[in-house]
LODREN-338428 format. One record per residue (C-alpha): x, y, z; residue number from 1; residue in one letter. Coordinates in steps of 0.001 Angstrom, whole numbers, plus 500000, padded with zeros to 6 digits. Each point is the difference from the previous one (the first is absolute). Last residue first. Example, Ala and Ser with C-alpha at 12.3 -4.5 7.8 and 13.67 -1.06 7.14 Angstrom:
% LODREN-338428
REC      c1      c2      c3  seq  type
REC  513670  498940  507140    2     s
REC  498630  496560  500660    1     a
***
This chain:
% LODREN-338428
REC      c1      c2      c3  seq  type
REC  443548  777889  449891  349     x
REC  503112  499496  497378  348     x
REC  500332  501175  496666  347     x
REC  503956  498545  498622  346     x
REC  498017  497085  498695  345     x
REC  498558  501453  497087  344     x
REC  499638  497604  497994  343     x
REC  502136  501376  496952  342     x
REC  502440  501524  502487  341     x
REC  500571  497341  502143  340     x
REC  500814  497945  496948  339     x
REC  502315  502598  498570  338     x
REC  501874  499901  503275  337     x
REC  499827  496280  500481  336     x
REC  501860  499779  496087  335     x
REC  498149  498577  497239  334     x
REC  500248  497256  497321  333     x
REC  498040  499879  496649  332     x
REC  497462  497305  498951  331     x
REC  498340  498191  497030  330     x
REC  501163  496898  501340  329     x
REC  496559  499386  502115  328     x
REC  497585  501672  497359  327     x
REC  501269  497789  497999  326     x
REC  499168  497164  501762  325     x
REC  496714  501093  500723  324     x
REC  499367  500135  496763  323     x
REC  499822  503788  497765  322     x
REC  497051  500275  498507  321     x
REC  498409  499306  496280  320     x
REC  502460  496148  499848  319     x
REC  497004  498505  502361  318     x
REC  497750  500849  496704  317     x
REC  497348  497806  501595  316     x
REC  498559  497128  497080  315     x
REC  501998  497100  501811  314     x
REC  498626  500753  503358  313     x
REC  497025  499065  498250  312     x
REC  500388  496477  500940  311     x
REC  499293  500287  503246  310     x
REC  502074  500833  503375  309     x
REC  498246  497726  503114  308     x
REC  500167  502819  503604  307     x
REC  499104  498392  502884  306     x
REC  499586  503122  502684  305     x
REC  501183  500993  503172  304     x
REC  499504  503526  502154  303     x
REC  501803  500389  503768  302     x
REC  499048  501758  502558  301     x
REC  501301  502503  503110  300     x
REC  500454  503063  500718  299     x
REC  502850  499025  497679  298     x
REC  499531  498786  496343  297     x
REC  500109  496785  498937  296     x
REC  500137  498853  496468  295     x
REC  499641  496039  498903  294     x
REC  499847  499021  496511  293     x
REC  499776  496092  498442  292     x
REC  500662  500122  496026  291     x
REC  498878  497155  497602  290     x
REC  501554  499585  496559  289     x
REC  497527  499125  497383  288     x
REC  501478  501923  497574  287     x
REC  502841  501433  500235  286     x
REC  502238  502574  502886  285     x
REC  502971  501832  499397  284     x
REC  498998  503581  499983  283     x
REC  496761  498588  502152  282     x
REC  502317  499386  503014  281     x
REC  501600  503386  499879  280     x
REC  496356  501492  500373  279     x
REC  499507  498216  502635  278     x
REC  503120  500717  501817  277     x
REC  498972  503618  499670  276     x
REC  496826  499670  501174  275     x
REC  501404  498289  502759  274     x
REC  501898  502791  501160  273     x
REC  498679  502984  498757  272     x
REC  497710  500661  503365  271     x
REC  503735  499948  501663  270     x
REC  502777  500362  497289  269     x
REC  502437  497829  502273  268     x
REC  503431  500117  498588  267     x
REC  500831  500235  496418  266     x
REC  502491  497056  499043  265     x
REC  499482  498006  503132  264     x
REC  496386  500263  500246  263     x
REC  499218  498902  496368  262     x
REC  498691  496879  500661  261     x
REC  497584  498875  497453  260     x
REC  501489  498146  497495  259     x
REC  502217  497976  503411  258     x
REC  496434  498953  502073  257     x
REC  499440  496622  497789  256     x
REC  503428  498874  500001  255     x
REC  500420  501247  503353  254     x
REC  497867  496771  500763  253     x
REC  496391  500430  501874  252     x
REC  499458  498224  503281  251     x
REC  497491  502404  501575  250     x
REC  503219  500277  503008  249     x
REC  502449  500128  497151  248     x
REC  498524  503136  497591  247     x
REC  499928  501443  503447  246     x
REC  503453  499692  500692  245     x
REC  500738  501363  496348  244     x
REC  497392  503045  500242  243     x
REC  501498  501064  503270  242     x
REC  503553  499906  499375  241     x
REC  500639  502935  497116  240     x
REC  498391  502077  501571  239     x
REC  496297  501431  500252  238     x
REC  498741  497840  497041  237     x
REC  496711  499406  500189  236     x
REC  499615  496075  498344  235     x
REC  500151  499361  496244  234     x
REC  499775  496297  499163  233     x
REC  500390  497944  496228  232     x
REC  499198  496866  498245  231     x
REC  497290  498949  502583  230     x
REC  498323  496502  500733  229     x
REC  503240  499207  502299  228     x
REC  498703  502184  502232  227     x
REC  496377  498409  500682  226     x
REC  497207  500768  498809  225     x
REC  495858  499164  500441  224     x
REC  499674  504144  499320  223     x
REC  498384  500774  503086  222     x
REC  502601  497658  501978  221     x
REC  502277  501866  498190  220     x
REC  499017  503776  500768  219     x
REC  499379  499076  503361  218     x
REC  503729  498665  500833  217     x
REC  501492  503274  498271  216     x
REC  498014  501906  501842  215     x
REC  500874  498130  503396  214     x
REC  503890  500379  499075  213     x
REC  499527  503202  498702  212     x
REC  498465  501313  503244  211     x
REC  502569  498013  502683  210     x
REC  502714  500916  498110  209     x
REC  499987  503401  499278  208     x
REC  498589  500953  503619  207     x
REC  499976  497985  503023  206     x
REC  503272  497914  498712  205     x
REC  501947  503325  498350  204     x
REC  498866  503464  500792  203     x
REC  500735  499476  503412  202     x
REC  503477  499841  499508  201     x
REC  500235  503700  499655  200     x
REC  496725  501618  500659  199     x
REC  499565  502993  497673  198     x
REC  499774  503706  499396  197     x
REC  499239  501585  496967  196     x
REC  502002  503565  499081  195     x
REC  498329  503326  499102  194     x
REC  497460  499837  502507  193     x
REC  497020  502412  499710  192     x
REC  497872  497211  500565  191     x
REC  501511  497088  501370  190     x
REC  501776  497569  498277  189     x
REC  500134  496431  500877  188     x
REC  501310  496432  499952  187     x
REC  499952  496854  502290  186     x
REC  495888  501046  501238  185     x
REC  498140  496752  499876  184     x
REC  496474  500664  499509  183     x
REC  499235  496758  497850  182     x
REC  499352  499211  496230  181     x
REC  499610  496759  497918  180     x
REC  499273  500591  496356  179     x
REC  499021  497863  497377  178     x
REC  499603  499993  496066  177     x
REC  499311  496902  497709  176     x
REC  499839  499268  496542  175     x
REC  501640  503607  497963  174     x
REC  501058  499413  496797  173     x
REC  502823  500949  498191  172     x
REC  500762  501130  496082  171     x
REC  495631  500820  500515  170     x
REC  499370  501471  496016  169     x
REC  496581  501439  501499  168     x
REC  499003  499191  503588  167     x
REC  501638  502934  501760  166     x
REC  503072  501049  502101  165     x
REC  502767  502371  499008  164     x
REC  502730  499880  502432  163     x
REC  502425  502283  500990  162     x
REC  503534  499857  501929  161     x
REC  502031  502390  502101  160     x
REC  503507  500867  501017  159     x
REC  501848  501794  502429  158     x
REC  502100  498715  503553  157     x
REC  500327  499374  503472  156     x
REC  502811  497642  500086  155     x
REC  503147  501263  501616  154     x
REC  498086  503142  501743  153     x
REC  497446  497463  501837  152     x
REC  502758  498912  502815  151     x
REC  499582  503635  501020  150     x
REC  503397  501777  499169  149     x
REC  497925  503242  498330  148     x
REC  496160  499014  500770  147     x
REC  498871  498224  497182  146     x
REC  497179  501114  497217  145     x
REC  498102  497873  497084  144     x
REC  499985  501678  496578  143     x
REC  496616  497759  499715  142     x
REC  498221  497946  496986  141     x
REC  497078  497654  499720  140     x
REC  497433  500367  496988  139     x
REC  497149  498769  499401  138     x
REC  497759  501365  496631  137     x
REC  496775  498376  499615  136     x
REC  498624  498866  496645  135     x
REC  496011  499720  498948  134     x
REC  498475  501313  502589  133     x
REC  497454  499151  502387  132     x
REC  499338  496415  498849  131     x
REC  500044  498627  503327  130     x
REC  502987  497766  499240  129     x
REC  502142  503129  498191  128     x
REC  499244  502282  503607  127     x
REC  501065  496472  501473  126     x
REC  503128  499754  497991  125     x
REC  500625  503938  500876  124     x
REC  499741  499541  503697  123     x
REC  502000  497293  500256  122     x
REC  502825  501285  497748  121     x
REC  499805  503036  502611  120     x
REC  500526  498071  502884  119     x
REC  503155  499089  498211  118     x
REC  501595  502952  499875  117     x
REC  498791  500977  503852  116     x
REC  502254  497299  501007  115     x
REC  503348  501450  500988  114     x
REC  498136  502446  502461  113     x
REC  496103  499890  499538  112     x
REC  499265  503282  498269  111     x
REC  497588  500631  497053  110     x
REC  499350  502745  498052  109     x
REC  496890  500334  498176  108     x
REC  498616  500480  496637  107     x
REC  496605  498708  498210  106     x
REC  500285  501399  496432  105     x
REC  497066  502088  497745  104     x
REC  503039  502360  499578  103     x
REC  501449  498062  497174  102     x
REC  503479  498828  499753  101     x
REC  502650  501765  497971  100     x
REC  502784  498147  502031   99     x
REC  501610  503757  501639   98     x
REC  496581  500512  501052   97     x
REC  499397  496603  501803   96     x
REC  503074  499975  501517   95     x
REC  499435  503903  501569   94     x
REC  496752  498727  500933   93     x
REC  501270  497297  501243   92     x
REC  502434  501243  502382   91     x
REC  497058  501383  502590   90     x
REC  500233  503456  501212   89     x
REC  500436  500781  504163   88     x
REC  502930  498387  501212   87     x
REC  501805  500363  496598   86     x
REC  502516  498066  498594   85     x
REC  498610  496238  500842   84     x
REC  503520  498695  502064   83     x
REC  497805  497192  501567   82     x
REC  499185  498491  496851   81     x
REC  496808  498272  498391   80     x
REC  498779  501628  496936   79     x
REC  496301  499145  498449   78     x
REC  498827  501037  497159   77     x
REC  496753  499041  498433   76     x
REC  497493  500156  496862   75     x
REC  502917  499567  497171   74     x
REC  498372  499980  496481   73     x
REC  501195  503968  499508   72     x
REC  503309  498515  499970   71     x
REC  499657  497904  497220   70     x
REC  501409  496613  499706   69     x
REC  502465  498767  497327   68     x
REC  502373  498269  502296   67     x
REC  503586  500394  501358   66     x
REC  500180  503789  499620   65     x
REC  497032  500253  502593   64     x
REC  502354  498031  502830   63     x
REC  502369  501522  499164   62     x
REC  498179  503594  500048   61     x
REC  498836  498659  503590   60     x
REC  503312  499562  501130   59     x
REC  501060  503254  499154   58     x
REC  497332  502003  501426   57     x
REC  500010  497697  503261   56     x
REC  503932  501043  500321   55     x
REC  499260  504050  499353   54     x
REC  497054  499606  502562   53     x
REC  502274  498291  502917   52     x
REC  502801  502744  499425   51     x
REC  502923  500636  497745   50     x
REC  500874  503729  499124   49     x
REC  503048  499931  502885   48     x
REC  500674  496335  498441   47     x
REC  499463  496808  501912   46     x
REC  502230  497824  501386   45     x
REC  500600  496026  498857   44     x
REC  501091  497884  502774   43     x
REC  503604  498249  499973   42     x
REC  501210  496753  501295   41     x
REC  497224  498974  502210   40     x
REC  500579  496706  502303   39     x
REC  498380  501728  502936   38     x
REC  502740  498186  502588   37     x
REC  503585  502144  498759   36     x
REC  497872  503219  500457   35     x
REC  498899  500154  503162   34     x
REC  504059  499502  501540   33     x
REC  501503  502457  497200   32     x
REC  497720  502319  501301   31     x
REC  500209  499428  503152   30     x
REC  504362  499926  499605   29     x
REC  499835  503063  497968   28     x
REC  496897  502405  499343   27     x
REC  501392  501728  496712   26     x
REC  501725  496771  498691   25     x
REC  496412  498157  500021   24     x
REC  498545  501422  497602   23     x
REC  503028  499868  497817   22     x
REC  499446  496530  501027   21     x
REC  496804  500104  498783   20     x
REC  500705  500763  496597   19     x
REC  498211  503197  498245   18     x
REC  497461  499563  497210   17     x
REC  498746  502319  497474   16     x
REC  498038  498777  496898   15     x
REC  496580  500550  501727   14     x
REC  497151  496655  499541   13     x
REC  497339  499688  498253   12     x
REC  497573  497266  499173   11     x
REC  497425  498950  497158   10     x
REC  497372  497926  500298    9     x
REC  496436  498413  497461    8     x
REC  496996  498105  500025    7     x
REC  500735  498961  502990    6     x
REC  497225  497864  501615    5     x
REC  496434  498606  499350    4     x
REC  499084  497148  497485    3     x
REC  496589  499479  502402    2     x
REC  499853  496831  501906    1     x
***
């Protein structure tokens, strides 16, 4: 196969967090009552001047800081979120301005709830395949909304990851990709909404489960592997619980799913999700190490890839940007009112 993967990633994530149990203090006994099973400590919150754009911007220059490519060489971006700033007007051409990229650029905005990220690693390795461009920009990254006192509100969070993808300097390449998809409706926002709405317990067997699992299951058999063949795991991440019950059905250790789980620390950053935990994965990770990845995103479907890191992880400037773990400490506690007031929860429909 062709050397093709990441050539190069950088994440972003805001400093301000608030705990969930102050969260939880303003609805009382419910709240207290959703919150003690999510296992989510705190969730970081973004800034009034924080959006989906301002987090891909950032990730991308860490990503760019990190290696010596140009720009102007990128042919594609690609950003996944469902909290894209604009109905009409794309976030990539705002990324791709603020990057110095060229205007000869394929752009487009993709949504496919927590997933839509890594759809657009997909599209850019096989843009990269077909010899259509040289590097492809993907990018997943959401301010992701809750309903004030919906179970949502104590992990909906902000953060984002990017991904430079090529077949020059590879620090991670790409064997196999799969998706498995279905019309199973456990999450939503309609139109005009402000707020998604979802299905409660239904989002869990029928839904998360039931598509990573089978993603997950074609992604090995693909790939001739089995768990054990893997150093490390990054699953969606909706809560704390999901990813590590999972991680048990497929038979993978927490060992393997720990690097990557950031849930607890910053909540669920939807389409930023297991970007993120990717990213935090390659902070740490060496040559030769092998990486299993599962996203799902509601609607429904789930994305998987075998992931093998190379030797010239060793030649990325990982110290040029901030690491995931850093990006996790670097962070300063709110109030609920200041929170409501930086997202905007006190608008209602």
């Amino acid at each position: 196969m062709e050397n093709i993967g990441i050539v190069s990633y950088g994440a972003n994530i805001p400093r301000f967090r608030i705990k969930v149990e102050d969260i939880a203090s303003v609805w009382g006994k419910d709240g207290l009552s959703i919150s003690k099973g999510l296992g989510i400590k705190e969730k970081s919150v973004p800034s009034i001047d924080q959006d989906t754009a301002t987090i891909s911007v950032e990730a991308a220059r860490s990503a760019l800081n990190r290696c010596s490519i140009n720009p102007k060489e990128i042919g594609a971006i690609y950003i996944g979120s469902e909290s894209h700033p604009y109905a009409v007007k794309p976030t990539g051409t705002i990324v791709g301005e603020a990057i110095g990229a060229t205007p000869d650029l394929m752009v487009a905005d993709y949504e496919f709830a927590c997933k839509a990220g890594t759809a657009a690693i997909q599209t850019c390795t096989a843009l990269v395949k077909g010899d259509f461009i040289k590097y492809g920009l993907a990018i997943g990254a959401d301010t992701s909304q809750a309903a004030p006192g919906d179970a949502l509100e104590f992990s909906a969070s902000a953060g984002g990851g990017a991904f430079l993808i090529g077949k020059d300097n590879v620090i991670a390449t790409i064997n196999h990709t799969c998706s498995f998809t279905t019309d199973t409706p456990d999450f939503w926002r309609r139109a005009e909404r402000k707020y998604p709405s979802h299905g409660e317990r239904f989002t869990g067997a029928p839904a998360f489960f039931k598509h990573i699992t089978k993603c997950a299951t074609n992604i090995m058999k693909i790939a001739g592997s089995k768990p054990e063949d893997y150093d490390y795991a990054i699953f969606h991440q909706p809560n704390g619980k999901f990813p590590i019950k999972v991680a048990k059905i497929l038979g993978f250790s927490y060992d393997q799913i720990k690097q990557g789980l950031l849930v607890p620390y910053i909540g669920n950053t939807y389409s930023g999700a297991t970007m993120i935990g990717l990213a935090s994965t390659l902070d740490v990770a060496k040559p030769g190490d092998r990486i299993f990845l599962t996203s799902y995103g509601s609607g429904a479907g789930s994305d998987g890839f075998d992931i093998t890191v190379t030797d010239k992880i060793e030649d990325l400037k990982r110290e040029k940007a901030p690491t995931v773990a850093q990006l996790v400490e670097d962070k300063e506690y709110i109030d609920y009112g200041t929170y409501a007031k930086y997202t905007d929860l006190l608008y209602w429909e």
